[in-house]
N, C-alpha and C positions, 0 to 999 in steps of 0.2 A: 270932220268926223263922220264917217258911213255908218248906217246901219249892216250889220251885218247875222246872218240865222244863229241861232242856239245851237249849242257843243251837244252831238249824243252819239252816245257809247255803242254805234251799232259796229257788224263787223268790219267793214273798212278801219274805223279809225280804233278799236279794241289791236287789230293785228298791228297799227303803226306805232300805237304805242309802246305794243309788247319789245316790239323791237328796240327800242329804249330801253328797256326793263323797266315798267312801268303794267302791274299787272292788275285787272279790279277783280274780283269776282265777277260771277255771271249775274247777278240779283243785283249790283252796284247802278246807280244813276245818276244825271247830276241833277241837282237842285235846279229848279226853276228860275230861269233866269233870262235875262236879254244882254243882250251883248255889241259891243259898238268899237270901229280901229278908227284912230289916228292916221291921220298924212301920211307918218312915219311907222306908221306900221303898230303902236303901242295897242294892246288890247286893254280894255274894259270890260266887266262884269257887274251886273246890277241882278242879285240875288230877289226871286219874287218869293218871298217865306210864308205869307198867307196862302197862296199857293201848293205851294211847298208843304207845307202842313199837311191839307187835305191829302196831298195822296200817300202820306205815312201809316201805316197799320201799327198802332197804340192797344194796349188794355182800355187806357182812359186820358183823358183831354190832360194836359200838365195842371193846367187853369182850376179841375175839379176833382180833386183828388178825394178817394173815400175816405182813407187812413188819414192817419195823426204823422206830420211831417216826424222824422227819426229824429231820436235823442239820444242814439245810442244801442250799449245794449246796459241788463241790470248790474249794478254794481256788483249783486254777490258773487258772481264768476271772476272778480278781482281780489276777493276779501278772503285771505289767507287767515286763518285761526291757529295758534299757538298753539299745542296739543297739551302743554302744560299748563299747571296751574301755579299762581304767584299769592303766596302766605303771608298771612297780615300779619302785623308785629305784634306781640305781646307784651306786657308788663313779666317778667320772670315771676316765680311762683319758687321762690325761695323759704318758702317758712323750714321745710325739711333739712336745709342747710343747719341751722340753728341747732335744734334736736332731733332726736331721734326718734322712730315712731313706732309703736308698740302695739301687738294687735291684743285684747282680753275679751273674753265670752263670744256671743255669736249675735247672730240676727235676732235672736232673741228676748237680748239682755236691756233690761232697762235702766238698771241701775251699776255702778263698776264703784266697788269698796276695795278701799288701800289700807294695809296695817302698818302703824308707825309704833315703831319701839323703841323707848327712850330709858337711859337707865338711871336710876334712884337709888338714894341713900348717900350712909357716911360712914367712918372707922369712928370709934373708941379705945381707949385706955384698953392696955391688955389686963385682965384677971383671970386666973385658974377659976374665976365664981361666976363671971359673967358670961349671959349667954343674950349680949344687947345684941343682935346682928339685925342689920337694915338694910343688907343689897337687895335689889328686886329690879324688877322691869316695868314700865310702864305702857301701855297699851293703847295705840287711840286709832279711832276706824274712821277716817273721813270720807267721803261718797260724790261722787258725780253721777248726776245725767246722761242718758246717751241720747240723741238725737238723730234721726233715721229722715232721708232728704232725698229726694231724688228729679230725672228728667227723662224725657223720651223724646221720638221721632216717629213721623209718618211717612210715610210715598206713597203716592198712586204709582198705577200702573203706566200712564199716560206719560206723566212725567219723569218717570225713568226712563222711558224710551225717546222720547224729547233730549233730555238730558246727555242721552248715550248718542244721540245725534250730534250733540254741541262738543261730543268728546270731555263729557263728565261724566265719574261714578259716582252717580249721585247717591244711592246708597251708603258706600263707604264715606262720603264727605260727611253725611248724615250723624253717621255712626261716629266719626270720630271725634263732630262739635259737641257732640253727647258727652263722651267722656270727657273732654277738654273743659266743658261746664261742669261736669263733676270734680275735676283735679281743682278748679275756681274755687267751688264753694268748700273745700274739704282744706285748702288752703288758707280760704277766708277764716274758715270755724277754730283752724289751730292758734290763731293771730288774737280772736276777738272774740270766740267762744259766741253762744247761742244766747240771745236776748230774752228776756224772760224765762231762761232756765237755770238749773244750778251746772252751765257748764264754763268753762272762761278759759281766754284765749295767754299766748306769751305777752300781750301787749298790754294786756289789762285785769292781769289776774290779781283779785287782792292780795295772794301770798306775798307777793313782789314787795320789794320796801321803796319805802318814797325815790324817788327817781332827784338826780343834785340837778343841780343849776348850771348852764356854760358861763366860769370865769368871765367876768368883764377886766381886761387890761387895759393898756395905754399903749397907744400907739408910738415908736419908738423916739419918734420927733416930738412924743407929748401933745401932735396937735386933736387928736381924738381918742373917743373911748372905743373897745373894739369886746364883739360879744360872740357872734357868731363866727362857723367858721371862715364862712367867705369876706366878712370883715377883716377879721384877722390876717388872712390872705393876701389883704392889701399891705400887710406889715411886711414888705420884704425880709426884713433884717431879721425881725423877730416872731415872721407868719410859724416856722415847725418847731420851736420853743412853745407858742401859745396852745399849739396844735396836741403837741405830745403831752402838756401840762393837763389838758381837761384829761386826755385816755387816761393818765398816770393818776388822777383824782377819784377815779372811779375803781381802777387796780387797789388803791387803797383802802377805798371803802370797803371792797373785797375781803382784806386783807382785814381789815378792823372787825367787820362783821361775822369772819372767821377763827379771828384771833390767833391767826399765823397759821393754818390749818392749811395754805396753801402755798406751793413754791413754784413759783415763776420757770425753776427750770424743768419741771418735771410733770405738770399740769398743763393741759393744752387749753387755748384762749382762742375765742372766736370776737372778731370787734364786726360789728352789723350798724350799717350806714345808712341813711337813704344816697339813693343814685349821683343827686343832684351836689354830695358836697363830698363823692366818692374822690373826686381829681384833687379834693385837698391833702389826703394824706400824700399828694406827690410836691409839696412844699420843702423845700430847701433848708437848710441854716445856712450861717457862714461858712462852711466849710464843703457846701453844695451836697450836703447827703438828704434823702428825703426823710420825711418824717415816718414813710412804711421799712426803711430799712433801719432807723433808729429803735423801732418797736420792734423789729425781730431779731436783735441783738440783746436787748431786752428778755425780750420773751419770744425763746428758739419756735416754742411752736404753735404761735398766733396765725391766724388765717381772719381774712378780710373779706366777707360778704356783702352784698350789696341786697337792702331790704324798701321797696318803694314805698311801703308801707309805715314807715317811719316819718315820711316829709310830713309836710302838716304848713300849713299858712302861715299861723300861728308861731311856727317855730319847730326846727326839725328835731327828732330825737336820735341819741345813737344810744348801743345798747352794748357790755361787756360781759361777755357768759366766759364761765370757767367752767369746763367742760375735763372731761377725763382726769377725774381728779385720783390719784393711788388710793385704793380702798373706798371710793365712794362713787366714783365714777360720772355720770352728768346731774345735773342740777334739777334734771328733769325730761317727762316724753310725752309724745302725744302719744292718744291712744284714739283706736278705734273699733268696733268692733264685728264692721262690716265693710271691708274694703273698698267693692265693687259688686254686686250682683247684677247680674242680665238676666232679664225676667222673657218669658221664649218670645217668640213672632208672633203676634195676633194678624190673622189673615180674616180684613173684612170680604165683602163681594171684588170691589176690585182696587184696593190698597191694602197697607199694610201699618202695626205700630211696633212699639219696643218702647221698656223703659227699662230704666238704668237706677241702682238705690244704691245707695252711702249710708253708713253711720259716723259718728264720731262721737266723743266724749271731750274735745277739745285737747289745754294741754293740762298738765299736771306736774305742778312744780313742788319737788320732794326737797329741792333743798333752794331755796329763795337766798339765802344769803352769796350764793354763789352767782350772782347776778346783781349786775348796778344797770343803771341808765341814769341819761341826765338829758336832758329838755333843750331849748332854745338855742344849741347849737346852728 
């Protein structure tokens, strides 16, 4: 093995290359090196890289770098944001389902008086001499409370425009959790009326009459007793028998507390559930019809709501209003008698508020006998 000199790019061997096609730049060198052939002609190379090093023009040595080795680059140049927004679920706010809702006096009014007129007397024996006459009217004025309630909202300046960066208006988001808490509590107050006032809800108003009991039966093999209605549900055989038996006890009560004053075909019925034991009225008999379409054969024009407000730990309740009755019409309304007011924009140095006022007077049940419930369903 001979030593032999180092390979460099001057113009003899640049031109013999090119003839090859083999072309460097004019700046191109090679690495530092030694080199040595073979008997047979085979070449070697032996690269000297400390060498080598030195005559390369660097910013800075590989070895001592100032910066922080690369991690990349920041993620928010990848992070795509949704320009929409995704709405959380609510509980329904069904009280208005039930009845109807009535507006009397104004922002004003503290108190809201109802006139009930009830009619008195009796006949007598006829005489040419007698002048006993005793028809009359009787008069009586019972009274609620109104209760006046309300919420508001603020933004800065700062955070609205943050906001409008992130692709929310925050303002209107604002504005509408405002109302949304207002429909809440104006919901709540029809259901359960005001605590320590004289105002009271559909679910607990003393007009109401005592609320029955859910039927305990037997289960069809006799091997248990069954009370509620998801128990009952286990009775294949006899789940929308048991099912239609408690509605049909409460239809009754109706019908007793009336004294026949109501007709199934011409009087509209609203039946109000909690959610959770809503999928029973789709219970079978033997003959596979459910138990919602046995009740509207029944009674052409029942409707079925769904009231959350009803469950209870304890025992769920459901509730039978007779509503639209010929000549008397529902059983009862809420009332209130400040809708909504928006009170203007208060503009401090660099934010803003608003608030929002309700009133209500809860519900008001004029005729209580047109209304059963029963517990522990």
């Amino acid at each position: 093995m001979a030593k032999i000199p180092a390979f460099q790019l001057d113009a003899a061997t640049r031109a013999s290359l090119r003839k090859g096609g083999i072309i460097f730049p004019p700046e191109a060198r090679f690495m530092a090196h030694t080199a040595t052939q073979d008997d047979d002609g085979t070449l070697h190379f032996n690269t000297n890289y400390a060498v080598t090093a030195k005559k390369l023009v660097m910013d800075s040595a590989p070895s001592s770098m100032t910066t922080a080795p690369s991690v990349g680059f920041p993620y928010q140049f990848f992070n795509q944001i949704d320009p929409g927004v995704i709405e959380f679920i609510y509980s329904p706010l069904n009280a208005l389902h039930l009845l109807p809702e009535r507006k009397i006096g104004d922002f004003t009014t503290d108190y809201v008086t109802f006139a009930i007129a009830e009619v008195e007397g009796d006949v007598t024996a006829y005489s040419d001499y007698t002048s006993n006459f005793s028809a009359g009217t009787n008069f009586t004025y019972p009274s609620r409370q109104t209760f006046r309630y309300q919420t508001g909202y603020t933004y800065g300046n700062l955070e609205v425009e943050r906001a409008a960066a992130a692709q929310i208006q925050l303002v209107a988001e604002r504005q509408k959790a405002a109302a949304y808490i207002m429909q809440v509590a104006s919901n709540r107050y029809y259901l359960y009326g005001v605590r320590g006032m004289n105002i009271h809800g559909l679910l607990n108003s003393p007009d109401l009459n005592p609320p029955l009991a859910a039927k305990t039966v037997t289960m069809t093999d006799g091997t248990k007793q069954l009370t509620t209605w998801a128990e009952k549900q286990e009775d294949i055989k006899g789940a929308a028998n048991h099912i239609l038996n408690d509605v049909f006890a409460m239809w009754q009560e109706i019908v007793s507390n009336t004294n026949g004053a109501v007709n199934p075909q011409t009087c509209g019925l609203t039946l109000a559930v909690p959610p959770t034991v809503l999928s029973c009225l789709n219970a079978t008999n033997n003959f596979n019809v459910q138990v919602k379409a046995l009740l509207q054969q029944t009674f052409p024009g029942i409707k079925f709501e769904s009231l959350p407000e009803l469950a209870a730990q304890e025992g769920n309740t459901i509730m039978l209003i007779c509503d639209n009755v010929p000549n008397y019409g529902t059983p009862g309304f809420f009332v209130f008698t400040e809708k909504l007011r928006m009170s203007p924009v208060i503009a401090d140095t660099s934010s803003y508020k608003q608030t929002m006022v309700g009133t209500t007077a809860g519900a008001i049940i004029t005729r209580p006998m047109l209304i059963a419930t029963m517990t522990g369903v």
